[in-house]
C-alpha positions as CSV (number, residue, x, y, z in Angstrom):
1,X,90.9,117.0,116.6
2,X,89.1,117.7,119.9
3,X,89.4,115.5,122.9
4,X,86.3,113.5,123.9
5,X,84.6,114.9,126.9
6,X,85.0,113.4,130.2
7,X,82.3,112.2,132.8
8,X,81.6,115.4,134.4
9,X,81.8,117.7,131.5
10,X,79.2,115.0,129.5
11,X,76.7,115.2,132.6
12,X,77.5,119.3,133.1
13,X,76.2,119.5,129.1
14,X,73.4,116.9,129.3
15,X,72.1,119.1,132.5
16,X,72.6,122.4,130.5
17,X,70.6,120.6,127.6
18,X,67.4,119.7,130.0
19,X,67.4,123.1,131.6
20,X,67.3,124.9,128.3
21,X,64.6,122.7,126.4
22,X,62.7,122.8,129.8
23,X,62.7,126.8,130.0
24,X,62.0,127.1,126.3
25,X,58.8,124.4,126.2
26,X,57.5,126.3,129.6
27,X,58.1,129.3,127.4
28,X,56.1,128.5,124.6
29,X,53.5,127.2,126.1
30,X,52.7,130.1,128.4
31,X,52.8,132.3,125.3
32,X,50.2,129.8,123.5
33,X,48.0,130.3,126.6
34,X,48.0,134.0,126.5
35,X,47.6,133.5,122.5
36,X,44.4,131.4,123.4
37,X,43.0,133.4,125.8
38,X,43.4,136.9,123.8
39,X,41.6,134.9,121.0
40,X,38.7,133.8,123.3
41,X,38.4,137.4,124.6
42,X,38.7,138.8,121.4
43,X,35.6,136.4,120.2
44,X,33.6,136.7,123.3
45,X,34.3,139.9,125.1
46,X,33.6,143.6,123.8
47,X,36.4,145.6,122.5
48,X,37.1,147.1,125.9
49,X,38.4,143.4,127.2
50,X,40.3,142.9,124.4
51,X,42.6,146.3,124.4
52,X,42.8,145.3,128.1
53,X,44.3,141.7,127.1
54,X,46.3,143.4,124.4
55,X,48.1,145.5,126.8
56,X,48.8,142.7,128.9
57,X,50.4,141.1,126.0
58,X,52.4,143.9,125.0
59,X,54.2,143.7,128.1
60,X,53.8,139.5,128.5
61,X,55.4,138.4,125.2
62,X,58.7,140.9,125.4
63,X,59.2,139.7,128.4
64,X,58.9,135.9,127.9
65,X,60.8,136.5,124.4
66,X,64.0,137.8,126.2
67,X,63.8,135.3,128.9
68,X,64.0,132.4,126.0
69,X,66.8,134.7,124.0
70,X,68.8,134.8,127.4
71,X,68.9,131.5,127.9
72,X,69.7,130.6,124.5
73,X,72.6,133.4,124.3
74,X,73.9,131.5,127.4
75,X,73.8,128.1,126.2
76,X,74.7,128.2,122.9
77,X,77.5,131.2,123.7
78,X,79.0,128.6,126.6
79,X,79.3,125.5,123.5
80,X,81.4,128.0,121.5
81,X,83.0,128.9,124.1
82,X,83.9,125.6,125.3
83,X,85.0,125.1,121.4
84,X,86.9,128.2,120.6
85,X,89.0,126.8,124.1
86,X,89.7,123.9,123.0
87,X,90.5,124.6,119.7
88,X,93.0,127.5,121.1
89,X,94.4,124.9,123.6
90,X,95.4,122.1,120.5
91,X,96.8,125.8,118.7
92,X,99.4,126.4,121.8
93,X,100.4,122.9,122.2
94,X,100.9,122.7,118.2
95,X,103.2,125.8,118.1
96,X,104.9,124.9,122.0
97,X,105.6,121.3,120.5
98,X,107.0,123.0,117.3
99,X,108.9,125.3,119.8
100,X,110.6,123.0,121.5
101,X,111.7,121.0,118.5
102,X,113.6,124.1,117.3
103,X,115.4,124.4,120.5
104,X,116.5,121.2,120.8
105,X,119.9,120.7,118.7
106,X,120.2,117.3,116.9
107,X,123.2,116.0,117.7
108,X,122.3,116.0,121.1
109,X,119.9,113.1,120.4
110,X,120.6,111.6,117.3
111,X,122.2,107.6,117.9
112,X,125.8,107.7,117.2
113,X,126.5,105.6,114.4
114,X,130.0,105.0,115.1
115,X,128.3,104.2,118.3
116,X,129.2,100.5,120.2
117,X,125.1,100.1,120.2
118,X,124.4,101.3,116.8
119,X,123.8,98.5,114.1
120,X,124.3,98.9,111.0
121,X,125.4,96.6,107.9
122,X,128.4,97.9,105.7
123,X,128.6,96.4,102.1
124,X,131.5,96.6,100.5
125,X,131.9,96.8,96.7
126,X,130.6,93.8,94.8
127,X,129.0,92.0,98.0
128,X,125.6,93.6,97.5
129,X,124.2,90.3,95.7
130,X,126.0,88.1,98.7
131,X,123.8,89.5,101.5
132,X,121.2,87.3,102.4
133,X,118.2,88.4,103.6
134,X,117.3,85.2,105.9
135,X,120.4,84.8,107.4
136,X,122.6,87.4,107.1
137,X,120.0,90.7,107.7
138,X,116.7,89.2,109.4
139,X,118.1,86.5,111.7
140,X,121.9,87.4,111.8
141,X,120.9,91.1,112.7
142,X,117.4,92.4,113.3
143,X,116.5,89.2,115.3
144,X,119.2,88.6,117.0
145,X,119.8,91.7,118.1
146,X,116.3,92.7,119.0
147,X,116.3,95.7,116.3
148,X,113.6,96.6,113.7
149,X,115.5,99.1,111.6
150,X,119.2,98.4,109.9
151,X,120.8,101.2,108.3
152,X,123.0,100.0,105.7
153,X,125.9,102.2,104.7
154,X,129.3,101.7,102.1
155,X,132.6,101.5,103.4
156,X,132.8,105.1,103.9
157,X,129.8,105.3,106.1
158,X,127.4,107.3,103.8
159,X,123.7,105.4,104.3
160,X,122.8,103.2,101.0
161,X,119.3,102.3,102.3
162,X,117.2,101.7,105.5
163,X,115.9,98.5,105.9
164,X,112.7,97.6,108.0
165,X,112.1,94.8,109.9
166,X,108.6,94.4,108.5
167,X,109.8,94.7,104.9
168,X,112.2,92.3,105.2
169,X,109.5,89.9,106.5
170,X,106.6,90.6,103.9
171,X,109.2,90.1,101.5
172,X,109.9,86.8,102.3
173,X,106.4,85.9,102.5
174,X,105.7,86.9,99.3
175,X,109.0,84.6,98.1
176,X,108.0,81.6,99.8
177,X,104.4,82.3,98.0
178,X,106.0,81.7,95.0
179,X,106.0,78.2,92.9
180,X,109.6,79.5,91.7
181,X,111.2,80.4,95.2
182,X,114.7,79.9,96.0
183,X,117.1,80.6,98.4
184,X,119.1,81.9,96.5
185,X,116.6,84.9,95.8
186,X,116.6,86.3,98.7
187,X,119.6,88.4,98.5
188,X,119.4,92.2,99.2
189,X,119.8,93.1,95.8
190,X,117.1,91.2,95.0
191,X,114.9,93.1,96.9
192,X,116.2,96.4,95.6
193,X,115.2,95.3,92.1
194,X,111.6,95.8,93.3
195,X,110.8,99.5,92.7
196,X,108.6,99.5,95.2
197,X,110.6,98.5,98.3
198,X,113.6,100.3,96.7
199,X,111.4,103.6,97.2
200,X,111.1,102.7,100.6
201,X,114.5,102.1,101.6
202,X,115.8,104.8,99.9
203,X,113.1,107.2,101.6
204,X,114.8,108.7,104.5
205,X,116.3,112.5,104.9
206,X,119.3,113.8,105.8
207,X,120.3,117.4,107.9
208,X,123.5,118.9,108.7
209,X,124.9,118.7,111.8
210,X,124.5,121.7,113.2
211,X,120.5,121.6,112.4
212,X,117.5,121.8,115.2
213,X,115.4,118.5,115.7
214,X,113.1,120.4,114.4
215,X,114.0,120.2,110.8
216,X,113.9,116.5,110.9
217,X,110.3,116.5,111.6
218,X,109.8,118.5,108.8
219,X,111.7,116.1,106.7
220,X,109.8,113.0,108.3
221,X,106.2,115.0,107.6
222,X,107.3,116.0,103.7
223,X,107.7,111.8,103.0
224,X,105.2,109.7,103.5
225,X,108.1,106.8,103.6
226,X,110.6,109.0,105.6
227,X,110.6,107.2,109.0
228,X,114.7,108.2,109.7
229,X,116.6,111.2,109.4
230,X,120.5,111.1,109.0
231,X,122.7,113.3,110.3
232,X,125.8,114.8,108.0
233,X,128.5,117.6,108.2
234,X,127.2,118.7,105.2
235,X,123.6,117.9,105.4
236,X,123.6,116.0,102.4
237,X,123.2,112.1,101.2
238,X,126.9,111.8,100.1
239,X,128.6,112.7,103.2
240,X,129.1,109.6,105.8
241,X,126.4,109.9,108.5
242,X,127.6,111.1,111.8
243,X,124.0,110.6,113.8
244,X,120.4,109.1,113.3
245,X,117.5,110.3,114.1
246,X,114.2,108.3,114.1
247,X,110.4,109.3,113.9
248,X,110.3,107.7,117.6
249,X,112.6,110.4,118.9
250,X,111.1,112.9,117.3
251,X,108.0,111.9,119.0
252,X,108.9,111.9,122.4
253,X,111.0,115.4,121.7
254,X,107.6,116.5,120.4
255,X,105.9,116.0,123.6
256,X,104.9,119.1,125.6
């Protein structure tokens, strides 16, 4: 998408636009003059008058016909110009932006989940239907800790799911909307028993170790749902997660 012109270039084009339809009216209606006038000579005057008008013409109208195609080669040339620039300058930045994703290795900015700042929940087997969403994920965690993404990950540190703030949130909505709402409901596996939201939590990528940031972008852009990217030896879901990576990084990575 092109960006929007700016004060100058919206007065430059609005001053190109008066010159041309200016030049072009003064144009035409010199040529309907001459038009006029041959006609009236051609009515009145003898035929002597009239190849002396004619002549005039033939050497008038060329004349006043390349002046109007000059000017409109040069406007209308300059517009696709000015396009074909800008187009080419969002092409450059596209493929530089790409560029510098694939020179930038991902474990040089992927969080550290073993990390003293990284927050994640680890559920051990069996405790899935113990965790509380109220208490023990929104308010125990993303809350209080100022975070609005939790990976949650077994006891041998391969991710499960990635939980949102917002989800989190709009799910309990929803529950309190309910007639039949309980407490007791809002457990994480309750959550994961809507399709929907398991979908979502279940939506991010993973990429070995050794991979370019750029390959997480392309894992973020091929799901719709993918906001995070882990990192494994292996590259794969099973492995335990050394590193995450989030669309946010890849964002300001992106910038050129």
């Amino acid at each position: 998408m092109t960006e929007p012109l700016n004060d100058n270039d919206r007065a430059d084009a609005e001053t190109r636009n008066k010159l041309s339809f200016v030049i072009i009216k003064r144009v035409l209606l010199m040529i309907a003059v001459l038009v006029a006038i041959s006609l009236i000579v051609a009515v009145t005057g003898g035929k002597d008058r009239f190849d002396y008008v004619k002549d005039i013409l033939s050497i008038i109208l060329p004349l006043l016909a390349t002046w109007i195609g000059t000017v409109l080669a040069f406007y209308y040339s300059r517009v696709n110009i000015e396009s074909a620039a800008k187009q080419t300058h969002e092409l450059i930045n596209k493929l530089t932006s790409e560029q510098k994703l694939s020179g930038i290795d991902a474990r040089d900015v992927m969080i550290n989940m073993a990390g003293p700042g990284t927050e994640k929940l680890v559920i051990h087997e069996g405790t899935i239907d113990h965790v509380n969403l109220l208490t023990d994920i929104l308010n125990g965690i993303l809350i209080k800790k100022d975070k609005n993404r939790l990976p949650i990950v077994d006891e041998r540190g391969v991710v499960l799911f990635i939980i949102h703030r917002s989800a989190i949130e709009q799910f309990i909505v929803d529950a309190q909307n309910n007639k039949n709402f309980s407490r007791e409901q809002l457990t994480l596996s309750a959550i994961l028993e809507d399709g929907h939201w398991k979908i979502i939590f279940q939506s991010f990528a993973t990429i070995r170790v050794d991979d370019k940031l750029y390959e997480a972008k392309k894992a973020i852009d091929n799901n719709k749902y993918c906001d995070d990217v882990f990192v494994t030896e292996d590259g794969t879901p099973g492995t335990p997660a050394r590193g995450w990576i989030t669309n946010v990084i890849v964002g300001q990575h992106s910038v050129v």
